[in-house]
C-alpha positions as CSV (number, residue, x, y, z in Angstrom):
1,X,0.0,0.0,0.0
2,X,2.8,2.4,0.8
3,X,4.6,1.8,-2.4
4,X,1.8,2.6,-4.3
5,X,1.1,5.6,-2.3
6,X,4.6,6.8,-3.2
7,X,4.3,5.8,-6.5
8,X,0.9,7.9,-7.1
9,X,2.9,10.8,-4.8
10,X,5.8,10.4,-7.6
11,X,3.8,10.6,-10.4
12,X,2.0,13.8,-9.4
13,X,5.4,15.8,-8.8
14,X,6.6,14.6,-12.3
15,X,3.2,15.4,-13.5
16,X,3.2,18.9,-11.9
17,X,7.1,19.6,-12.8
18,X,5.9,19.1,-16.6
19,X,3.1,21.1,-16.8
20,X,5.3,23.8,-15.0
21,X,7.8,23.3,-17.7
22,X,5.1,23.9,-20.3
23,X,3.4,26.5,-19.1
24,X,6.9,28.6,-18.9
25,X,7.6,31.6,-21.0
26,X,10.0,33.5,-21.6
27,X,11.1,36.8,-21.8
28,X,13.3,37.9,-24.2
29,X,15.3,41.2,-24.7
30,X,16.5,43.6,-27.7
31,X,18.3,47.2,-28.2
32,X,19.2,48.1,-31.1
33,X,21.7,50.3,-29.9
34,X,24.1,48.4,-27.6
35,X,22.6,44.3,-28.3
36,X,24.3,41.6,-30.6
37,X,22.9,38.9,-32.0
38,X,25.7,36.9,-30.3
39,X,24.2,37.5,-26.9
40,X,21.5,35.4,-25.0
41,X,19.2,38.1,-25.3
42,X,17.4,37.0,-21.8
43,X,18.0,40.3,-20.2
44,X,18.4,44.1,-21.2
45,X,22.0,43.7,-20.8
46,X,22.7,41.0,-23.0
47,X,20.1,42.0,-25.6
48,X,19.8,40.6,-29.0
49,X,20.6,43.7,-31.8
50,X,17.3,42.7,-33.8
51,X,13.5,41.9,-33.5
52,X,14.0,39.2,-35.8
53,X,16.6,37.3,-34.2
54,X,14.4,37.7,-30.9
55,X,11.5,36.2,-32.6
56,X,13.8,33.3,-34.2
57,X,14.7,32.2,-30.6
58,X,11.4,32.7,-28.7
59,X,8.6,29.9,-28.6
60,X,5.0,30.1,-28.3
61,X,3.5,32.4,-25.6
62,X,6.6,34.5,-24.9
63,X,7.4,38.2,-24.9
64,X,9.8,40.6,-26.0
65,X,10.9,43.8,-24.6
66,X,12.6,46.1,-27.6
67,X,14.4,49.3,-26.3
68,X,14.1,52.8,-28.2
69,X,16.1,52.9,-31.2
70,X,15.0,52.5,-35.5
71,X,15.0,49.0,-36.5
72,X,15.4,48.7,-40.2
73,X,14.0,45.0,-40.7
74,X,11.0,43.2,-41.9
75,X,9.1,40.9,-39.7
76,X,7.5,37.8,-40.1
77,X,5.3,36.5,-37.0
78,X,4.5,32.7,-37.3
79,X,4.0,31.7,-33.3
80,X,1.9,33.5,-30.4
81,X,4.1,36.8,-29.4
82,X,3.9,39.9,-27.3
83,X,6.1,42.3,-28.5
84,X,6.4,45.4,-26.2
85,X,8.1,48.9,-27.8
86,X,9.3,51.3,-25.3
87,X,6.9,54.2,-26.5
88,X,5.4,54.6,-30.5
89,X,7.8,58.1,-30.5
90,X,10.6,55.5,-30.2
91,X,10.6,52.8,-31.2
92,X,10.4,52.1,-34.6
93,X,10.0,49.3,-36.7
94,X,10.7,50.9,-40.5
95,X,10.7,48.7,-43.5
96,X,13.6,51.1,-45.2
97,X,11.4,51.3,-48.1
98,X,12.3,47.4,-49.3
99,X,9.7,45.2,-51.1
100,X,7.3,43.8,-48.6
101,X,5.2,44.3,-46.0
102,X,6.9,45.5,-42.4
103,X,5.1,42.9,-40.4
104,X,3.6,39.9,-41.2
105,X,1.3,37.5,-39.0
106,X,1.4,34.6,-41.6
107,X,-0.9,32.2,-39.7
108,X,-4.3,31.8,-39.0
109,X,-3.6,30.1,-35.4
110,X,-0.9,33.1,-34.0
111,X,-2.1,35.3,-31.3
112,X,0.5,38.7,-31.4
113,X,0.4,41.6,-29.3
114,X,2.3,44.5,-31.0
115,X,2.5,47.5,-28.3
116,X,4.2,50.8,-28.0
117,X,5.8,50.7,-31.4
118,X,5.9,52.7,-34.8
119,X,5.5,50.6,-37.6
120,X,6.7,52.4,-41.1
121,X,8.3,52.8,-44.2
122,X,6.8,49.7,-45.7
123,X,6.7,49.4,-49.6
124,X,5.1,46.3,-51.9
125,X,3.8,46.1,-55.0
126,X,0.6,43.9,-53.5
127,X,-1.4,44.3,-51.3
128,X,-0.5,45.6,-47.4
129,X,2.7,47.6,-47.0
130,X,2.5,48.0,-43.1
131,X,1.0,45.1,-41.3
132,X,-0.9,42.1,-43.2
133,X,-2.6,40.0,-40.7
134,X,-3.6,36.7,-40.9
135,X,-4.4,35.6,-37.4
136,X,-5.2,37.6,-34.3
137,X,-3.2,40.7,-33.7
138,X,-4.0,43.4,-31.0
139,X,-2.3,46.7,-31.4
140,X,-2.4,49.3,-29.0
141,X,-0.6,52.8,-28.0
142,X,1.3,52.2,-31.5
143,X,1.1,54.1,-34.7
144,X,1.1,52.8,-38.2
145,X,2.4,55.4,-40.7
146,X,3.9,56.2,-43.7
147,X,3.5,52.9,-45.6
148,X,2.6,52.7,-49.4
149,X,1.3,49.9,-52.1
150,X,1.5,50.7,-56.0
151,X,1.1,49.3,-58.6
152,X,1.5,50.2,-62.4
153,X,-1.6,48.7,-64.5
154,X,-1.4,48.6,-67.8
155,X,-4.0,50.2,-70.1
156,X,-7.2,48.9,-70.7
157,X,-6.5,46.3,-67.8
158,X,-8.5,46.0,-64.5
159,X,-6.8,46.5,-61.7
160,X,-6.8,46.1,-57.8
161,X,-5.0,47.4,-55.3
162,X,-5.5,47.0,-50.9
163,X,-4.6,48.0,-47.7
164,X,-1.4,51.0,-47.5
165,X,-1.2,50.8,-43.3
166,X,-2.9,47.5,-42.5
167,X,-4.2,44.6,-44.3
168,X,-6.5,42.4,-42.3
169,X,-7.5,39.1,-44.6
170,X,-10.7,37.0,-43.9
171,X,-11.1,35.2,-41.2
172,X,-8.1,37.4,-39.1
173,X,-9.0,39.3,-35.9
174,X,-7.6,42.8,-35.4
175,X,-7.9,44.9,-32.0
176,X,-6.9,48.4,-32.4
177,X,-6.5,50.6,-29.3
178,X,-4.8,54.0,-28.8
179,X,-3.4,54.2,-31.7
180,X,-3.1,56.2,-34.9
181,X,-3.4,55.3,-38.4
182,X,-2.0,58.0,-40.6
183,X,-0.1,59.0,-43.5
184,X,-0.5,55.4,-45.9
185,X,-1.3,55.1,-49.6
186,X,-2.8,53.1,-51.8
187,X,-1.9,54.3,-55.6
188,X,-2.4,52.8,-59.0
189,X,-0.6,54.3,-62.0
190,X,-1.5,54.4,-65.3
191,X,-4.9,53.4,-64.9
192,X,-7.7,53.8,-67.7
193,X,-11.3,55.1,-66.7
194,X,-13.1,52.7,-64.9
195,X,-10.6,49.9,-65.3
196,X,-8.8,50.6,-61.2
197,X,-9.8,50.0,-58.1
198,X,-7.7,51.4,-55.0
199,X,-9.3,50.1,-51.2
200,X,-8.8,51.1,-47.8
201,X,-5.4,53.5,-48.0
202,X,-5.1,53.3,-43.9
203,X,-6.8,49.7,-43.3
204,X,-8.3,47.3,-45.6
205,X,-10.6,44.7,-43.2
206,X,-12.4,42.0,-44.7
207,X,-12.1,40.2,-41.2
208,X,-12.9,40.8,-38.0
209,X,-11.5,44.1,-36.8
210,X,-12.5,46.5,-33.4
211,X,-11.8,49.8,-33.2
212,X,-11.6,52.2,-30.0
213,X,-9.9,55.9,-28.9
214,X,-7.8,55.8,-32.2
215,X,-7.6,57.9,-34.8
216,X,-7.6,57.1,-38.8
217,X,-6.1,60.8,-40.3
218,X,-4.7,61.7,-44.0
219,X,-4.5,58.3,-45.6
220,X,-5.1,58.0,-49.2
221,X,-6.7,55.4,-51.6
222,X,-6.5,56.9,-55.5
223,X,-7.6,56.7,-58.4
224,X,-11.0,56.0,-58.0
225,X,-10.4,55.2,-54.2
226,X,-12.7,53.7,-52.1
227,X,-12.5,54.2,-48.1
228,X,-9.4,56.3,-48.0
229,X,-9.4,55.9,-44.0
230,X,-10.9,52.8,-43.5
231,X,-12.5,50.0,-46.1
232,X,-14.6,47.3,-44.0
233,X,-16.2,44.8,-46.0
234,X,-15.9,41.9,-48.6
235,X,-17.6,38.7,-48.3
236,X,-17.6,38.5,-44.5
237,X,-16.0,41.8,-43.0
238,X,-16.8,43.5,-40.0
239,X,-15.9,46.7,-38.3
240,X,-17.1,48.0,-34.5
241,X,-16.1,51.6,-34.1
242,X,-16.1,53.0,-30.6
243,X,-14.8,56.7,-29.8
244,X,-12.7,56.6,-33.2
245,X,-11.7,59.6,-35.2
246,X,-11.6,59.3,-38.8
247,X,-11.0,62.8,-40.4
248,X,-8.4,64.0,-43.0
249,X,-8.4,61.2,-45.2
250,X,-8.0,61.9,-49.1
251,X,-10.9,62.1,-51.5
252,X,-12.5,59.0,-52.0
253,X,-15.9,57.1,-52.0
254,X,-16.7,56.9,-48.0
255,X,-13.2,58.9,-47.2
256,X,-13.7,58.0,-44.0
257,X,-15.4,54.8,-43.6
258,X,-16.5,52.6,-46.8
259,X,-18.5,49.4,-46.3
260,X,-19.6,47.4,-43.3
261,X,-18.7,49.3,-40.3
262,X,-20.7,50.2,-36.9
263,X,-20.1,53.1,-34.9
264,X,-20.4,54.8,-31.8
265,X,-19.2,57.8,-29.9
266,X,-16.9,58.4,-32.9
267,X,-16.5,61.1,-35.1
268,X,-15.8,60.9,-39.0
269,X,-15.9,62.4,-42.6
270,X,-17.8,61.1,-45.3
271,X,-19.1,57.3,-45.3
272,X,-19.9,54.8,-47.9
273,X,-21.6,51.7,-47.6
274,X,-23.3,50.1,-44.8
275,X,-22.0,52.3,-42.2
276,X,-24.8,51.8,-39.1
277,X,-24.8,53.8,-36.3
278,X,-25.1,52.7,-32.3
279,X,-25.8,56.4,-31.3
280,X,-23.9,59.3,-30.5
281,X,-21.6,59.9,-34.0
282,X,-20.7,63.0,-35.2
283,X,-20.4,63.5,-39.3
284,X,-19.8,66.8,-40.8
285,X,-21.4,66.1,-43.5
286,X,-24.8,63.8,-44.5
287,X,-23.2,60.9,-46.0
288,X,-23.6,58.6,-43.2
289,X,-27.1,58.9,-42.7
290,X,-26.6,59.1,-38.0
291,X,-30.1,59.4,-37.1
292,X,-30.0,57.3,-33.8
293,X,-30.0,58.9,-30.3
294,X,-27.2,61.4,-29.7
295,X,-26.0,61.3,-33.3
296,X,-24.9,64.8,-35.2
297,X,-24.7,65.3,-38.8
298,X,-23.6,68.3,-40.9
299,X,-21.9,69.4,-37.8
300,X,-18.5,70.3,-38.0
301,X,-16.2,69.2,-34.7
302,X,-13.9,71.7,-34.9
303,X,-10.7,69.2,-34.9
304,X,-7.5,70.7,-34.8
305,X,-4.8,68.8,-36.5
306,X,-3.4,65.9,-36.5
307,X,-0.2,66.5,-33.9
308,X,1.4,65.4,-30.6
309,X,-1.4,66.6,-28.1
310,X,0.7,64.2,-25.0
311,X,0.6,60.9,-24.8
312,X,2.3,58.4,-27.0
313,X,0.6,58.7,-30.4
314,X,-0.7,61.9,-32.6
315,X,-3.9,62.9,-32.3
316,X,-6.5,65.5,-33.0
317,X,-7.4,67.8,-30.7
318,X,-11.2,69.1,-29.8
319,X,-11.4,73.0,-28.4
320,X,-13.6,74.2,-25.9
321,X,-16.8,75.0,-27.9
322,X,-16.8,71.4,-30.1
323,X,-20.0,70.1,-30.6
324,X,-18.8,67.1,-29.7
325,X,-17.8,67.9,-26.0
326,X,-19.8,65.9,-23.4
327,X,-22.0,64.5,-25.8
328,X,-21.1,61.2,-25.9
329,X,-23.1,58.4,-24.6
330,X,-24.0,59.3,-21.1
331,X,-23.8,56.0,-19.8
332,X,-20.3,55.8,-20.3
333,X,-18.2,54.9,-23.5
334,X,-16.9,51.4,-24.2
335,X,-14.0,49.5,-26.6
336,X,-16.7,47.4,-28.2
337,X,-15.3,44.7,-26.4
338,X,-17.7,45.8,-22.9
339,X,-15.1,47.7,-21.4
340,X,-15.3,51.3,-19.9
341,X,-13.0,53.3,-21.7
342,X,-11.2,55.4,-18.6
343,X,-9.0,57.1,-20.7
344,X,-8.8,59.1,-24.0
345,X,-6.1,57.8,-26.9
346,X,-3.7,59.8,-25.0
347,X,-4.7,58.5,-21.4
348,X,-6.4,61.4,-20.0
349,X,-9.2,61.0,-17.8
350,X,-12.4,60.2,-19.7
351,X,-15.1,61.5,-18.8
352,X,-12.9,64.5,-17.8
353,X,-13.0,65.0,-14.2
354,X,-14.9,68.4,-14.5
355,X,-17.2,66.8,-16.7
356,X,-21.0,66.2,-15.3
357,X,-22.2,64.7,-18.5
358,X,-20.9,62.1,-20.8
359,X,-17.3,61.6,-22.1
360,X,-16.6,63.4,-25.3
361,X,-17.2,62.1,-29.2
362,X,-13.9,60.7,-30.7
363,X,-10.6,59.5,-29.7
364,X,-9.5,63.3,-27.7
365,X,-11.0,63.7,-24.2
366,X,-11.1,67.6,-23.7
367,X,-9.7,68.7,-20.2
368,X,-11.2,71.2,-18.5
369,X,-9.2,73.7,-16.6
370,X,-9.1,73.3,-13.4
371,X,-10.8,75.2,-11.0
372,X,-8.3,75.4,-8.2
373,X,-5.0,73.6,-7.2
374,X,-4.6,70.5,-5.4
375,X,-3.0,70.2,-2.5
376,X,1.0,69.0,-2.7
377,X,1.1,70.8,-6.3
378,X,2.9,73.6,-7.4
379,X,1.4,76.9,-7.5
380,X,2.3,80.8,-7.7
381,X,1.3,82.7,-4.7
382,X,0.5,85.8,-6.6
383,X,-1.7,83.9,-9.5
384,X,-5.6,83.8,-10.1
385,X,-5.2,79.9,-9.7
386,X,-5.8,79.6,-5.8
387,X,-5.1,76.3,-3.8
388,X,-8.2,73.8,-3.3
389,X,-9.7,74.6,0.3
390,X,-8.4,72.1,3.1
391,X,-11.0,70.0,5.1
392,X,-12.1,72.0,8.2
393,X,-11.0,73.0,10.2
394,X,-7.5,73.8,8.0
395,X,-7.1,76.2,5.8
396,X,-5.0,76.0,2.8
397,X,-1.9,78.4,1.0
398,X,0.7,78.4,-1.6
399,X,4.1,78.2,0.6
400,X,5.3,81.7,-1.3
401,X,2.9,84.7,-2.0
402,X,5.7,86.8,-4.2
403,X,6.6,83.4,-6.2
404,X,6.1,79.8,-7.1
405,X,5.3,77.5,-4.0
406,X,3.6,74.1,-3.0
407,X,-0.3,74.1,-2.3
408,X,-0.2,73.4,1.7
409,X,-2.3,73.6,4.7
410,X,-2.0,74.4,8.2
């Protein structure tokens, strides 16, 4: 009896010591600056020198940390990753213009993370120059700019061209979040009338793809472009839309938004398609037919543009006065994916902390002045800006009345 007790006691050790050994990840470790590929790469100081190599030595399920510095490489993403950037301003993945996509997810079973990065530069004849996707990628405080597909036609030839930031195929899944699309093309030469088509110059979807406190600004799709900003559609395509802001986008059937798409608390220029609305859009024009509660139409949201506002991606500022201030949904705003949205794309407060209403339309959370300072901050004793009263029975005071002080109280 007692040596099958110890034989059962045995075999659950060994049992537990393998499934410890699988579940195991790893994290793996890159600067561009001061790594080599000769190195282990299992901490920051013995870093690998590129994302590739990283990704050549890590297995399923692990992570990789890349410092700030321009990696000139093209990726190709065939396992479950997390890749972390140290800040979109940064860190930057940039295609140097060579054929091909910058990133490529080129299965249908990977997972990838891709966060705090700058992904740019990419060039292809075909379609995607940024990111093509294939499986299920979530991107978030990163920025995807820059990137161009062309293609010559010939005359008298039909011709099709996709996706200048991000390429998501059937059957992928693609997360956006905090992020900004901006800057990509989509271009066919030489084209005859009628014979081109150009699709989705910032993202082409005809997956799955969710959408929340980014913005889509100054892409292009031409000739005869269709969705300049944002292209949703194909034989199974679908788009949720949730405090996005797609303005700035070149001339094009639905500049903003062409196809299949459903929004909320977002603003955005010109639709095509079968854009439907959740409530509380603003359009400044009449294109995409908002008539559910909250919605605004022909009203122009006084955007400012597109520019480093804080946080770690550009955005697009509203001023006080917007339409679109406080008139989101009032009972709260979400990511689509039935999370409160806390913060704006740059990680201010949202709702603003002054705000009594709902959270603003789009990706920018306004911040309101405020109305006196908190105790512990800085202040400037002879300043309208007067230090926040102290519980009773204090009283509080900037620590110089000639100068600049610290809020106290006594």
């Amino acid at each position: 009896m007692k040596d099958k007790l110890l034989t059962c006691v045995l075999f659950a050790a060994v049992f537990l010591a393998l499934g410890s050994t699988a579940l195991a990840t790893t994290t793996w470790y890159v600067n561009g600056v001061s790594g080599s590929n000769s190195n282990t790469c299992t901490s920051s100081t013995t870093a690998c020198k590129t994302v590739g190599h990283a990704i050549s030595l890590a297995a399923s399920g692990d992570s990789i940390r890349v410092a700030a510095a321009t990696y000139k490489e093209r990726l190709i993403i065939g396992i479950s990753l997390k890749i972390f950037g140290s800040g979109a301003k940064t860190t930057i993945l940039d295609g140097s213009g060579s054929i091909g996509p910058v990133v490529v997810i080129s299965g249908a079973t990977p997972h990838v993370t891709l966060s705090g990065v700058t992904i740019t530069n990419g060039y292809s004849f075909v379609d995607g120059a940024g990111i093509v996707n294939n499986g299920v990628l979530m991107l978030v405080r990163s920025a995807v700019t820059g990137n161009r597909t062309q293609f010559p036609c010939q005359p008298a030839t039909h011709c099709y061209l996709r996706g200048g930031g991000i390429l998501n195929r059937a059957g992928a899944s693609l997360t956006i979040g905090n992020s900004t699309v901006s800057g990509n093309h989509v271009v066919i030469t030489g084209c005859s009338m009628f014979y081109c088509a150009t699709t989705g110059g910032g993202i082409y979807n005809v997956g799955t793809l969710v959408l929340y406190n980014s913005t889509i600004s100054g892409n292009f799709a031409s000739p005869t472009g269709y969705g300049s900003g944002l292209y949703s559609g194909g034989s199974g395509g679908t788009a949720i839309i949730r405090n996005g802001t797609l303005s700035g986008n070149g001339s094009a059937v639905g500049a903003g938004v062409y196809g299949t798409a459903t929004l909320e608390n977002s603003i955005v220029t010109n639709c095509g398609g079968s854009v439907t609305s959740n409530g509380y859009n603003l359009s400044s024009d009449d294109t995409c037919n908002f008539t559910n509660t909250g919605d605004l139409k022909n009203t122009d949201p006084l955007l400012g543009p597109l520019q480093y506002n804080g946080g770690p991606t550009q955005t697009m500022a509203l001023p006080s006065g917007s339409p679109a201030l406080d008139a989101g949904n009032p009972s709260g705003c979400t990511d689509g994916l039935g999370h409160l949205l806390k913060t704006d794309q740059r990680g201010k407060p949202r709702p603003d902390t002054e705000d009594t209403r709902g959270c603003d339309i789009g990706a920018y959370e306004f911040q309101s002045a405020p109305s006196c300072i908190p105790i512990g901050e800085s202040c400037y004793g002879p300043g309208p800006l007067k230090c926040c009263p102290a519980p009773f029975p204090h009283h509080s005071f900037c620590s110089s009345s000639t100068g600049f002080g610290t809020c106290l109280m006594n």
